[in-house]
Structure formats: C-alpha cells, structure tokens
LOPASE-713444 format. One record per residue (C-alpha): residue in one letter; x, y, z. Coordinates in steps of 0.1 Angstrom, whole numbers, plus 2048, in hexadecimal, padded with zeros to 3 digits. Example, Ala and Ser with C-alpha at 12.3 -4.5 7.8 and 13.67 -1.06 7.14 Angstrom:
BEGIN
a87B7D384E
s8897F5847
! end
This chain:
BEGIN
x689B558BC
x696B398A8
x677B258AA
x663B4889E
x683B4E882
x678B2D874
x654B32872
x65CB56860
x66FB3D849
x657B23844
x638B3E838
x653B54827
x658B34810
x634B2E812
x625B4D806
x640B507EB
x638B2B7E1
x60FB317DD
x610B587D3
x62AB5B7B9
x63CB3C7B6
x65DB427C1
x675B387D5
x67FB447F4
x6A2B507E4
x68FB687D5
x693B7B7F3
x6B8B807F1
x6C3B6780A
x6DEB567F4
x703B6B801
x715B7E7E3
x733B967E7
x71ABB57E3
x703BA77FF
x71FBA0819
x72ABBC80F
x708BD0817
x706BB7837
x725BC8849
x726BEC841
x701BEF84C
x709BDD86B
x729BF2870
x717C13865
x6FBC08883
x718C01899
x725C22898
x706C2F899
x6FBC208B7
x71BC278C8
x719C4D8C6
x6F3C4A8D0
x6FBC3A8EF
x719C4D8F6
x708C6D8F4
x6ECC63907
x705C5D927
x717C82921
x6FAC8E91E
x6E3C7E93A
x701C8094E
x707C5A959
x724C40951
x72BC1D946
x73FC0295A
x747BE3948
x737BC9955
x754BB396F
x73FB93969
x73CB92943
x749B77930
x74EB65910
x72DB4F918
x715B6F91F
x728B7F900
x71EB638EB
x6FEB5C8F5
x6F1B808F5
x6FEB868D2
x6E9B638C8
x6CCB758D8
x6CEB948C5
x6D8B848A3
x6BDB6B8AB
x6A6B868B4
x6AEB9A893
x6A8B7F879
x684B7688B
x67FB9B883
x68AB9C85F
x67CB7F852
x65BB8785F
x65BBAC854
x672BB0837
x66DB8982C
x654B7D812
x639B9981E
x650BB7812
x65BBA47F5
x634BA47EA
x62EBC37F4
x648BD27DD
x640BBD7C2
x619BC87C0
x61CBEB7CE
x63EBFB7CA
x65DC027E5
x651C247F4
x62BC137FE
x63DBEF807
x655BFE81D
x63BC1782F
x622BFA832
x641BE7842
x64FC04859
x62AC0986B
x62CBE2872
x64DBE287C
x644C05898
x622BF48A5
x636BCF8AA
x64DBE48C0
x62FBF18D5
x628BCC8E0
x64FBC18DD
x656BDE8F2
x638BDB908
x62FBFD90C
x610BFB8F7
x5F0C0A90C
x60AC1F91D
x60DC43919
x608C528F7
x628C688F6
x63CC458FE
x628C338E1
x62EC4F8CA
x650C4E8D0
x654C2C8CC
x640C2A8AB
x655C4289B
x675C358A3
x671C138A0
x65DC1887E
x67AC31873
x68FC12877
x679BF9863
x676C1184D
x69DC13845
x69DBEC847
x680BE882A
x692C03816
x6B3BF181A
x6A2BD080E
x694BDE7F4
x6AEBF57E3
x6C7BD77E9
x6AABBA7E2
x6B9BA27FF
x6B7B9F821
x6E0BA382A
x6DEBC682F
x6C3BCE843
x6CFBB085C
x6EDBC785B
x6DDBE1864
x6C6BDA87F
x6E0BC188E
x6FCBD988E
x6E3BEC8A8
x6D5BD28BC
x6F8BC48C2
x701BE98CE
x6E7BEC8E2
x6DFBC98F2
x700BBC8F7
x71ABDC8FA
x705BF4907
x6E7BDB91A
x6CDBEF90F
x6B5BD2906
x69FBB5915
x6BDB9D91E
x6CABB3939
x6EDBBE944
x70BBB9928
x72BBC7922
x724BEC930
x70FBF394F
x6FFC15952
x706C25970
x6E8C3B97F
x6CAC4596D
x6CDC69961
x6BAC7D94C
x6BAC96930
x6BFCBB93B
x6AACC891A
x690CBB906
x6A8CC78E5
x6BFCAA8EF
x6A1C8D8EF
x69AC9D8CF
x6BFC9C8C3
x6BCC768CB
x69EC708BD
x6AAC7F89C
x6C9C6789A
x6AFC4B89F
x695C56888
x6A6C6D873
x6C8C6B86C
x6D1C48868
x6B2C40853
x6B6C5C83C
x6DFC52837
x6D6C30833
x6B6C3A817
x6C6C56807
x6EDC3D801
x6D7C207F6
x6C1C367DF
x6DBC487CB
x6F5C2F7D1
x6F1C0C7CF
x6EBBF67B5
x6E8BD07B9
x6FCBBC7A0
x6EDBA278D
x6EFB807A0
! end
C-alpha cells in the first residue's frame, strides 16, 4: 500500500505538472486549522457511525463480541498502519489529481458521480466478489459508490484531502481494527457465531445508514455549511 500511495503521488504531481501546471499543493495537502479541523470530526462523525452500524448488526443478527485475549499494542499498531496505509492509497488515487481535473473542467455534481462509479466498481475487484452474484455486486456498488461519493463531495466542498481521509478512515479503523470486519483478520472484537437478519427491513435499515444516511449528513452539512477560509 505504501509502494501504490507513492505511485498515486508520483502521477498526481505528474498530471497536475503537464495538464495545468500546478503543483501538487494544489490539492489541499498543506495542514491548516480548518483542514485538521475537517480531518477529525469526519473521522469522528464515521466513528460513530460505524460503531452504531456494527452494534446494531449484533442485536439484531443476534451474536456477540469477545475481545480478543491475544491482542496487543504490536497488532494494534500495525493494523491501524494497514488501514491508514490502505486509505491514503485510496484517496490519492481517487480523489487526487483525477478529481481535482475533473472538477475543474466539468463541475462538482459530474466530478464527484464520475468518481463515486470508480470508487463502487474498484470495490468489486478489492472486494473480490466481482462475477459473483448480481444481488451481491449490486449491493456492493451502491454502497461503496455511496461512500466515494461522500468522499469526492467532501474534497470538493472543502477543496483538500483532510476530510475525506477523515472520513473514510474514521470507518476503516472501526471496522478493520475494532470490529475485524476487514482483510487483516481478527482485532480488537471477535464476533461470536454467525447469525443472520430475521427481516429483510433490517438489511435495508443497514443499507440505508451506509448509503443513505451518512452520505446525505455529510453532503447536506458540507453544502450549506462550510466554507473554506482563504489559505
């Protein structure tokens, strides 16, 4: 991931460089009160988020968590490097230089769509499900893309990087490393027994705090809210 974060870097600069002639701070990359600022309340807001989206899910599928008797400071560490490494690879490669152009030549609302269908079919192959059944791709697309679509906003309502980082790392870091819901296996919380959802109104109810809620929060503060401050 740190090797792929680089590259990301590397033709971010590049295409800004050739294309428009600017530097890669154009992307909002240089830290200012605002963007710190931006940086930790999404990633708190995402937190939270998460934290009631997994908690539901055990009510309501009916299983528990045990806290893991084996974790440590070393697995804490290097499974939060993992997801923060894991994030900026994804950020600088989707809301990097190509959103940045995108904005510039045809608007937010077309940029940020373009960048949300990318950011739902990369999960197909991230998540490896894609050739699998429709309903599960589907599903996928639409959540996923909900979320890069709440990450491009966020970038381009607040014109820097710092708070969608927040935001998609305040998830991942719920999910991966409290909750191990993620590729690098068991964290903090272990899930005990599989369960399952009694109704299809509570998948729904789940896949509306995904693709819905959040989102629309995050879209609707940033549009009538925020202003970024001169730098």
């Amino acid at each position: 991931m740190i090797v792929g974060t680089l590259v990301s870097l590397f033709f971010s600069w590049l295409l800004l460089r050739v294309l428009v002639r600017e530097p890669l701070t154009v992307l909002g990359i240089v830290p200012t009160k605002q963007r710190m600022i931006a940086f930790v309340a999404g990633m708190f807001f995402m937190a939270l988020i998460g934290v009631i989206n997994f908690t539901w899910q055990a009510h309501f599928k009916e299983v528990s968590y045990q806290v893991n008797p084996d974790y440590d400071l070393h697995q804490l560490l290097g499974g939060s490097f993992w997801v923060l490494s894991s994030v900026l690879y994804e950020e600088f490669l989707f809301r990097g230089a190509l959103l940045y152009l995108l904005v510039r030549y045809v608007g937010v609302v077309k940029a940020c769509l373009v960048s949300a269908i990318a950011f739902g079919v990369y999960h197909w192959f991230s998540y490896e499900v894609f050739g699998s059944r429709l309903v599960l791709m589907i599903y996928i697309f639409l959540v996923t893309g909900a979320g890069g679509w709440m990450f491009a906003f966020a970038y381009a309502k607040t014109r820097s990087l710092y708070a969608p980082i927040g935001l998609h790392l305040g998830w991942n870091l719920v999910a991966a490393v409290v909750f191990s819901s993620g590729p690098i296996g068991e964290q903090w919380l272990i899930q005990q027994g599989e369960g399952a959802y009694k109704s299809e109104w509570v998948t729904l109810l789940f896949f509306t705090i995904q693709a819905i809620i959040a989102p629309g929060l995050v879209t609707w503060y940033l549009q009538r809210f925020y202003r970024p401050r001169a730098e």
